[in-house]
C-alpha positions in Angstrom: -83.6 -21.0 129.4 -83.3 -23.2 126.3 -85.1 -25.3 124.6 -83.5 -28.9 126.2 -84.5 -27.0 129.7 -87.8 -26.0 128.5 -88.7 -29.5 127.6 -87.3 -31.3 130.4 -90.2 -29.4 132.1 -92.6 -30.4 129.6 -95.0 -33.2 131.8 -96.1 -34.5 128.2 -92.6 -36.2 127.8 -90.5 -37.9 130.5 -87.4 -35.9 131.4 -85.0 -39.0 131.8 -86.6 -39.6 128.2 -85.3 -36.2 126.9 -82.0 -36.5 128.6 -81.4 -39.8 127.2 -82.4 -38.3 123.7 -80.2 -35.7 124.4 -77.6 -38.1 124.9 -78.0 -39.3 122.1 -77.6 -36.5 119.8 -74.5 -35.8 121.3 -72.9 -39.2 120.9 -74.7 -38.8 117.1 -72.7 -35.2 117.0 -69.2 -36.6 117.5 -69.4 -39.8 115.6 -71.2 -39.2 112.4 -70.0 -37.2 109.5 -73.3 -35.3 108.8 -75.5 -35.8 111.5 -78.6 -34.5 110.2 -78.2 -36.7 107.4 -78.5 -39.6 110.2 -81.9 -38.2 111.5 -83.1 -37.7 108.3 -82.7 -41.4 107.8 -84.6 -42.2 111.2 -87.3 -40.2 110.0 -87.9 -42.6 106.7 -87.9 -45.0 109.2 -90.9 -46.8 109.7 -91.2 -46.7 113.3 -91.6 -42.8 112.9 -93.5 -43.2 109.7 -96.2 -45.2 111.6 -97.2 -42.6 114.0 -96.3 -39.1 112.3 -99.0 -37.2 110.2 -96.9 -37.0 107.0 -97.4 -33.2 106.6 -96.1 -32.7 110.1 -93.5 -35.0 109.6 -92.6 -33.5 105.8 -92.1 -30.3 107.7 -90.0 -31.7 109.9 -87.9 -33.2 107.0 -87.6 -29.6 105.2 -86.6 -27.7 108.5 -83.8 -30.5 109.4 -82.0 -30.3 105.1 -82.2 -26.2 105.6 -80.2 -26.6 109.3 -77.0 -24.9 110.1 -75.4 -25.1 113.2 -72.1 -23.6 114.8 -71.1 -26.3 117.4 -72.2 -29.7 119.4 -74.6 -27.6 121.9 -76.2 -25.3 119.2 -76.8 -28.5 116.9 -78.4 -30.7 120.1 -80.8 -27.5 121.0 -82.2 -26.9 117.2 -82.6 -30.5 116.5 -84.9 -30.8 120.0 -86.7 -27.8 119.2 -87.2 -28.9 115.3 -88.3 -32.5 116.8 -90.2 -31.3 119.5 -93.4 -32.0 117.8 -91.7 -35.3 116.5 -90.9 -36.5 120.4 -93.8 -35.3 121.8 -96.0 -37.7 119.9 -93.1 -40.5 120.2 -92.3 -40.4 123.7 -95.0 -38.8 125.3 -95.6 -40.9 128.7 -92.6 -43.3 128.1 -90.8 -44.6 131.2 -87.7 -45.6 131.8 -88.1 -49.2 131.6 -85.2 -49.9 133.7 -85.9 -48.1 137.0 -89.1 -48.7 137.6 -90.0 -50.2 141.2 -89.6 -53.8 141.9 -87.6 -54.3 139.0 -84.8 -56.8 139.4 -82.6 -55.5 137.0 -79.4 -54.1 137.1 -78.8 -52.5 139.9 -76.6 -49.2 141.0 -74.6 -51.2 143.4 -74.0 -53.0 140.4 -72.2 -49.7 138.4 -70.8 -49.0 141.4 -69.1 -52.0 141.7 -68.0 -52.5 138.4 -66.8 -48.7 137.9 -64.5 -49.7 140.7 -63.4 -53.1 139.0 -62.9 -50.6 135.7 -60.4 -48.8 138.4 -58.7 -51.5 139.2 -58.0 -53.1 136.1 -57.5 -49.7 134.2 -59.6 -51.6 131.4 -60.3 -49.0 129.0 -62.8 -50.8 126.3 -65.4 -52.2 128.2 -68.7 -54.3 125.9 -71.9 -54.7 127.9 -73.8 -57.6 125.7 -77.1 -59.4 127.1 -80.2 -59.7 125.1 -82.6 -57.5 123.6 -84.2 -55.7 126.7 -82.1 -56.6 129.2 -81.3 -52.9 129.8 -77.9 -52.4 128.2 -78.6 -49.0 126.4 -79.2 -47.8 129.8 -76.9 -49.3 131.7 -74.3 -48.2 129.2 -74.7 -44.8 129.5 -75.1 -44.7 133.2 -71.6 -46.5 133.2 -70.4 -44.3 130.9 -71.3 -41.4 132.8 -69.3 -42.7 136.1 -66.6 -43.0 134.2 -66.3 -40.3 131.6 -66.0 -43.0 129.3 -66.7 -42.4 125.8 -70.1 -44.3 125.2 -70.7 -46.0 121.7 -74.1 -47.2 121.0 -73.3 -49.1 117.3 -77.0 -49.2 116.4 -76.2 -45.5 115.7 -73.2 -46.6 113.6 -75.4 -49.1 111.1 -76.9 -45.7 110.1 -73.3 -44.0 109.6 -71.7 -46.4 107.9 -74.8 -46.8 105.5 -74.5 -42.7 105.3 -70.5 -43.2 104.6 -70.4 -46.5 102.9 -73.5 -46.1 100.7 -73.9 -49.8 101.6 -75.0 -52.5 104.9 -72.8 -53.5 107.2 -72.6 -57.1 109.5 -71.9 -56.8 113.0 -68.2 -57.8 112.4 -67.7 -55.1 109.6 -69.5 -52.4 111.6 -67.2 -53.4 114.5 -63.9 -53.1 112.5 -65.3 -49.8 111.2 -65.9 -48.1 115.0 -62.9 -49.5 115.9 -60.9 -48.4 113.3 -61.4 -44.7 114.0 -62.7 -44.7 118.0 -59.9 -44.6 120.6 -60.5 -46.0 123.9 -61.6 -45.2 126.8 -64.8 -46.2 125.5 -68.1 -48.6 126.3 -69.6 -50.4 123.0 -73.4 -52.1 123.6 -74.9 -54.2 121.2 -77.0 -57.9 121.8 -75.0 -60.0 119.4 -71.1 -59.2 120.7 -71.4 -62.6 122.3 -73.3 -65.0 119.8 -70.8 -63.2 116.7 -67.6 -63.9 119.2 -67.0 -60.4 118.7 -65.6 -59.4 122.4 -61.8 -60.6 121.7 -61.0 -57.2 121.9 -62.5 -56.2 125.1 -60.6 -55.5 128.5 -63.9 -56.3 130.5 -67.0 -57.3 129.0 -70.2 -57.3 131.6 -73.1 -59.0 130.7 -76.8 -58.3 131.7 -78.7 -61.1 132.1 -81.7 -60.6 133.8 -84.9 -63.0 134.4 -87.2 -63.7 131.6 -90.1 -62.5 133.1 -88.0 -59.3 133.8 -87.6 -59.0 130.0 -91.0 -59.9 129.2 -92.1 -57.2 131.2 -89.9 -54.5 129.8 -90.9 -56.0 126.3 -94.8 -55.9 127.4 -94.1 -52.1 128.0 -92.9 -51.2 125.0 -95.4 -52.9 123.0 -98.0 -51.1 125.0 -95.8 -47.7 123.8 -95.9 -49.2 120.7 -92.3 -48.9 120.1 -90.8 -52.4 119.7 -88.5 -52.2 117.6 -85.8 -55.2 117.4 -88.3 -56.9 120.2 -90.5 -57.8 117.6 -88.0 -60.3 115.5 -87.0 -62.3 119.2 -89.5 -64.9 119.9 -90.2 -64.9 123.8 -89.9 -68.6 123.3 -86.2 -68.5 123.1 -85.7 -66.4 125.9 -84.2 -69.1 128.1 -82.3 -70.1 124.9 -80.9 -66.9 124.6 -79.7 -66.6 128.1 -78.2 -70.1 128.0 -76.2 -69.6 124.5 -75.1 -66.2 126.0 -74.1 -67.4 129.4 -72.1 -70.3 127.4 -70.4 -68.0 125.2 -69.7 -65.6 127.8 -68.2 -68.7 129.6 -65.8 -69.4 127.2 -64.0 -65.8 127.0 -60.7 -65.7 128.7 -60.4 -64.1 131.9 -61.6 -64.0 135.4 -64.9 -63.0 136.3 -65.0 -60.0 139.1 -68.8 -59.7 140.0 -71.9 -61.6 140.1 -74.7 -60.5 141.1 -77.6 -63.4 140.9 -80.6 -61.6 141.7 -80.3 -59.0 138.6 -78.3 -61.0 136.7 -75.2 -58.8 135.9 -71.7 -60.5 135.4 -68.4 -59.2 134.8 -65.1 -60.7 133.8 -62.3 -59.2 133.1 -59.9 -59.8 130.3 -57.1 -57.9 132.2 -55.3 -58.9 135.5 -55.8 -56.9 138.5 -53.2 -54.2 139.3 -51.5 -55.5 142.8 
């Protein structure tokens, strides 16, 4: 057994938590340069910084600058096993926000649906943009894993281009950047595709767009795990402005919408015509 197994069986930490951090060193494996580098940076972060002892977390620190690794798999299992203290305290009892009961969110008839839309168009570099909490990480990845696409989360890539660029990137240049050396198929997420009119080079772009008392109850949770994160800078307020500058934008994007589903929100259009 190794150490991703061990901890998935670990009752202190959620397993779909641990998968989805295992998901995410992998996508970290393949798209940065120096990975560790990447989680080093995390760990000056202050989100980790707020609720690691700073000897535990200055041992953590040492271990990851003295790790070698031989391949993707051997690099995912000593990074969880050097963390393991780390995402114990992190993400001990967190949920997955987005499939709890009762939820109307997005749905799996939605993925479903729109893998089979992705099928018929042959689109091959699908954005999913909707505000913050409206489940796109998650979704994304549960698209991505219908599809074999490749799944590119670009709040990873702020971090590697700031490791590669020794400098900080806007939305638009971070775009250019992943695009620049990613070849499709692949999924891109990110909150501000829409508002930065950033999706011109989509074949389908889907949009989550849940109820605002949906995402006030997903942003509730997390500020009751304490981990809010980008939450923290949107004003609940402008919620219902949000929605409507994203449902405008998303409006004006060329191409024919192919699903709608009102009660979680979720639309899709697609910027490619339908094979006959």
């Amino acid at each position: 057994m190794n150490n991703f197994e061990h901890n998935i069986q670990n009752d202190r930490v959620n397993k779909n938590i641990l998968s989805q951090k295992e998901i995410g060193l992998r996508e970290l494996f393949r798209n940065s340069k120096n990975p560790v580098e990447v989680i080093l940076q995390e760990m000056d972060s202050d989100k980790i910084k707020e609720f690691i002892d700073e000897s535990l977390l200055n041992d953590t620190k040492s271990k990851l600058s003295e790790l070698a690794f031989k391949d993707e798999d051997d690099f995912v299992s000593k990074i969880l096993e050097i963390g393991e203290p780390i995402w114990e305290i992190t993400q001990k009892d967190k949920k997955d926000l987005f499939k709890q009961p009762n939820r109307e969110m997005f749905t799996a008839e939605d993925v479903q649906e729109i893998v089979k839309n992705i099928q018929a168009t042959k689109a091959q570099k699908i954005y999913v943009v909707g505000n913050v909490g409206s489940g796109k990480s998650t979704f994304a990845r549960e698209l991505a894993g219908q599809t074999n696409f490749k799944n590119i989360d670009l709040d990873y890539f702020f971090q590697i281009y700031r490791q590669e660029k020794n400098e900080e990137a806007n939305l638009s240049e971070l775009l250019s950047f992943v695009l620049e050396r990613e070849k499709p198929p692949y999924i891109i997420n990110h909150a501000d595709l829409l508002s930065h009119n950033l999706s011109d080079k989509a074949d389908m772009v889907i949009l989550l767009n849940p109820k605002k008392e949906e995402q006030i109850k997903s942003r509730q949770i997390r500020q009751e795990n304490k981990t809010d994160g980008e939450w923290q800078h949107v004003n609940i307020d402008d919620y219902n402005k949000i929605s409507r500058d994203n449902l405008d934008n998303f409006d004006k994007i060329k191409g024919k919408i192919v699903y709608n589903n009102d009660k979680s929100g979720t639309l899709v259009k697609s910027l490619k015509p339908t094979e006959p």
